[in-house]
N, C-alpha and C positions, 0 to 999 in steps of 0.2 A: 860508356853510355849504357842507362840501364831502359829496356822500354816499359811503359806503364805495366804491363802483365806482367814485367817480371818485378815490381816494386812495391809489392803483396806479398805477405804470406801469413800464413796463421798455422795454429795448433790446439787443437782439441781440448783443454785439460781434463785428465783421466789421476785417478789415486797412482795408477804406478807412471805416472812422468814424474822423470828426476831432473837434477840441476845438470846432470852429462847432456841430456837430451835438449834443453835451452839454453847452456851457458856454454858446457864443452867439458872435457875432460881428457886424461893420458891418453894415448891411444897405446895400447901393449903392443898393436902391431908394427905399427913404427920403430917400438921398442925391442920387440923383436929383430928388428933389421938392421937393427946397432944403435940407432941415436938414442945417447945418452937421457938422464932420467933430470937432467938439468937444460935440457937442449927445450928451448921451446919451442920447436919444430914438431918436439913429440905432441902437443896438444892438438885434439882434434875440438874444431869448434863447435858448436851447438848451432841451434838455430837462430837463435838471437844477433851473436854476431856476423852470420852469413845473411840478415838480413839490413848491414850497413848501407844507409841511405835510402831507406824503403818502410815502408809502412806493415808493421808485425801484429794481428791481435792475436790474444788468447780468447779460447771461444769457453765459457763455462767458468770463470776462473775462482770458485768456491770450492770447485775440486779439487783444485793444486793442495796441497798438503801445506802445512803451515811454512813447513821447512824452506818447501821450494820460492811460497812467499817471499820470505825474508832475502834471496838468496836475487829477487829485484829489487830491492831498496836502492843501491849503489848503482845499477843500471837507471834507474829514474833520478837519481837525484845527484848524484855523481857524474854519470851520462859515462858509467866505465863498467867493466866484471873484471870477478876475480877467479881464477882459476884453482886452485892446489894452492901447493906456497909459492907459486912463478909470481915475481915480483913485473906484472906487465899492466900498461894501461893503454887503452881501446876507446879512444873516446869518439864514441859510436852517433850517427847520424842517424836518430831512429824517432821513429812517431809510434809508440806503444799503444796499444786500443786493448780493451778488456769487455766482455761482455758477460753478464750475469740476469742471475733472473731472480729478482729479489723473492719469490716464494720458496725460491727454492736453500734460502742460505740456514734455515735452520734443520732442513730436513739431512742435507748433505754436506754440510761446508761450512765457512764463514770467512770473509774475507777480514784479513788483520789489519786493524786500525790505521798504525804506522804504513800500512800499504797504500790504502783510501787515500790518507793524508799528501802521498806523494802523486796522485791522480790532480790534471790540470783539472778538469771538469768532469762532473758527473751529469749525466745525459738521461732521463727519466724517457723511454719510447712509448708510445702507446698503436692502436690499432687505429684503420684511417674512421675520419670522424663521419666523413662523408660516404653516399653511395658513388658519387664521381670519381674519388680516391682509391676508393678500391676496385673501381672497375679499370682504373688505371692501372693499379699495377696487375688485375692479373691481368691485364691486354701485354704489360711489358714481360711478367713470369710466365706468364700460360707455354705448353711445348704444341710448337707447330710443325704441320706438316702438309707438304705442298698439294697431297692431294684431297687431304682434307679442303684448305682453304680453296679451291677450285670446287668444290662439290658440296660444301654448306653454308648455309648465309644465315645469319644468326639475328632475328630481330632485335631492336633496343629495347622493345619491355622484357625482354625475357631474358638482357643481360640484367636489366635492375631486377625483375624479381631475384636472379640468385648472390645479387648482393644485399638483396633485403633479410633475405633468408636468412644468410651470416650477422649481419646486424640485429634481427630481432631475436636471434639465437643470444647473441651478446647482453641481450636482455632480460632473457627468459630466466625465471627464478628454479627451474623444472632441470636448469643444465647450472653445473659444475663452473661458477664463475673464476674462483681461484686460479683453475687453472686454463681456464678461458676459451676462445674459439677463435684458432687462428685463420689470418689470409688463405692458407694452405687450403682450408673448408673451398671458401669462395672457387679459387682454381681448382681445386678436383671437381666441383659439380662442376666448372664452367665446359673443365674438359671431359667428364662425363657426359654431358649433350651434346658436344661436338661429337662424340665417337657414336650415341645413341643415332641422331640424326646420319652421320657418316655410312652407317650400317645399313639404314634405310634406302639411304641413296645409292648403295652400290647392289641392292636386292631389288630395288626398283629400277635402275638405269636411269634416276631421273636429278634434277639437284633436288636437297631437301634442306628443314630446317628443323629447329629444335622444337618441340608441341610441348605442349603441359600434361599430354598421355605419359611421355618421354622422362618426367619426374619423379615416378616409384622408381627410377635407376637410380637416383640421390640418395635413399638412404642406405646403398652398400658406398659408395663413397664417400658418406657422409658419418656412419656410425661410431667409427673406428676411433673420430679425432675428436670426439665429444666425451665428457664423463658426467653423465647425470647425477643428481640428488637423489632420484628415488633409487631403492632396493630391491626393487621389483623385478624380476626378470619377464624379460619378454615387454617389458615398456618404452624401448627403445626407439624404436619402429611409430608406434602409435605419437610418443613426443614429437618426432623428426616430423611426422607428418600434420602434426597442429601447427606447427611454428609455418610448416611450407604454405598449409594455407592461408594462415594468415598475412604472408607475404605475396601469395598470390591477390590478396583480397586489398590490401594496401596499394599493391600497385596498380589494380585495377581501376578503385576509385579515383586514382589519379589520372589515370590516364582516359577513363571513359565518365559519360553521363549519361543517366536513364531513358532521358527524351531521344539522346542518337539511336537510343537500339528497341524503340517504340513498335515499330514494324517488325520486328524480331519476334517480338511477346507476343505479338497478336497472332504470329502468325503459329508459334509454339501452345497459345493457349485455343488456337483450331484445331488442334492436335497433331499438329506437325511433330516428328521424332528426331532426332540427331545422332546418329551411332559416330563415337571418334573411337580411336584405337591407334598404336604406335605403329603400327606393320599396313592401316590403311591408306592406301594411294589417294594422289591429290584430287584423284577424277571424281572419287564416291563421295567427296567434300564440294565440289564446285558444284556437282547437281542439289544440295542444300542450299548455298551460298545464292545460286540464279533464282529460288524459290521464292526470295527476299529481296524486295524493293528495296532500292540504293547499298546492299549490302557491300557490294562488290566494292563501289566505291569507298566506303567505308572501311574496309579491311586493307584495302590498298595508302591509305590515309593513315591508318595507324601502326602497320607494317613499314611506312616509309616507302613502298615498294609492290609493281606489279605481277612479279612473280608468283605464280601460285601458289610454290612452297611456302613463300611469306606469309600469305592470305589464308594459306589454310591454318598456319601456328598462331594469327590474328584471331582465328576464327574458335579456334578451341578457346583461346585467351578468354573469350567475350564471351560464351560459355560457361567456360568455369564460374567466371566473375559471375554471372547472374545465377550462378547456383547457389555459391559462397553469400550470396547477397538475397537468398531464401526467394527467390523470385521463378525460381523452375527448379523441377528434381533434376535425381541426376542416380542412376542404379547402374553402380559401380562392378567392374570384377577384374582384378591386377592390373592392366592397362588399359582392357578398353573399359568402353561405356557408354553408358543410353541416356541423352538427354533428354525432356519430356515434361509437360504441362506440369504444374503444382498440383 
């Protein structure tokens, strides 16, 4: 009996994998130690056959070398290998998987026809279509840790905005479609504000959440997995951060409307001021927040939650949004900043 974990395996394909390393071959040391060169004792197997009764993909497989191609024909369609000249047949209980990335088959590879041909189905994947999709997986991929999840609580708008972000990244004519914007984006900024937020909370002693101050930390884990159109250097940065606003500005409208934050403007066009900043405690926010009629309840309503932490990452939210939405300034400097009448 085999258990599920052990009824996987895979291999990389690299130019120097050979047919010893997936099918098998002599082993000299065997040979060494007297068995004959006729014993088929001497063979040492490969990976393929040690994965009898289990499931084997090849990860990359344009790399494998033409040769090592040909050398699965008789494995898929026979359901055997053949070793040397040992006259042995292996008829193997295996579910083959292969994965390729079709941009890449003419820059490095190409997969041989007669190989294609022996594939049951060919599977076309794409990215999730949805913002629900992808906040699913990365809630399933993301890496946790216990004292994280005990010390941040992360609103719902502010996990869709960094799934918007990757989405309208996916869209953007300014970023490198070809070779596209993976989930990978999504989970690092997701876990980039769990660690930003984390950070606060353990320099403060208090819980925290993730703010939209907290989002100039996305374009260091965000730069790396993007490849722009333009030439320009040093354009990098400024892109990353139109798309971000734009995502903050999507999800804002969605989620709020002008009449609920009536009182707000009124009271910012009295001259009311608003300093946020990543490193500012939740108490220099709450004397803002009390200043405004029904705010409180308001933030708690779209936070989901009476936490202050929550109320206060609500409260930058609805902020931004009315900046983004040319309805108040807002005089910027790396993370923090001054909100303030038009």
């Amino acid at each position: 009996w085999l258990g599920r974990e052990k009824r996987y395996s895979e291999k990389l394909a690299t130019p120097d994998v050979s047919v010893a390393d997936l099918v098998g071959e002599i082993d000299p040391i065997k040979i060494a130690e007297g068995r004959h060169l006729s014993d088929e004792d001497a063979i040492h197997f490969g990976m393929i056959p040690r994965s009898h009764r289990s499931v084997f993909c090849i990860n990359e497989l344009p790399d494998l070398s033409e040769r090592i191609q040909v050398s699965l024909f008789n494995l898929l369609q026979e359901r055997d290998i053949q070793i040397k000249g040992y006259q042995i047949r292996l008829p193997l209980d295996l579910f083959l998987v292969a994965t390729a990335n079709p941009e890449d088959y003419t820059n490095r590879g190409r997969i041989i026809t007669p190989l294609k041909d022996r594939y049951g189905s060919q599977i076309r994947t794409h990215y999730p279509s949805t913002l629900a999709q992808e906040l699913q997986i990365v809630n399933q991929e993301r890496r946790r840790f216990e004292d994280v999840e005990d010390k941040v609580d992360v609103p719902g708008f502010m996990k869709t905005l960094i799934a918007m972000f990757t989405q309208l990244a996916r869209r953007s004519p300014e970023i490198n479609q070809r070779s596209g914007v993976s989930l990978r984006v999504t989970i690092s900024n997701y876990e980039t504000l769990l660690a930003q937020a984390f950070r606060r909370s353990v320099r403060q002693g208090v819980k925290s959440s993730p703010r939209i101050s907290d989002l100039e930390y996305l374009t260091a884990s965000t730069i790396g997995k993007l490849e722009l159109e333009t030439v320009e250097e040093g354009k990098e940065g400024e892109i990353i951060n139109g798309i971000l606003q734009r995502a903050i500005l999507n999800t804002f409208n969605e989620v709020m409307e002008r009449e609920q934050l009536t009182k707000l403007l009124e009271n910012i066009d009295d001259g009311m001021t608003i300093e946020v900043g990543t490193d500012r405690p939740d108490d220099e926010y709450a004397e803002a927040i009390n200043k405004v009629e029904g705010m409180e309840d308001l933030l708690a309503k779209l936070a989901d939650s009476t936490n202050i932490s929550m109320k206060v990452a609500a409260f930058e939210f609805i902020l931004e949004g009315l900046h983004l939405n040319k309805l108040i300034n807002k005089a910027s400097n790396g993370s923090e900043g001054v909100y303030s009448q038009k």
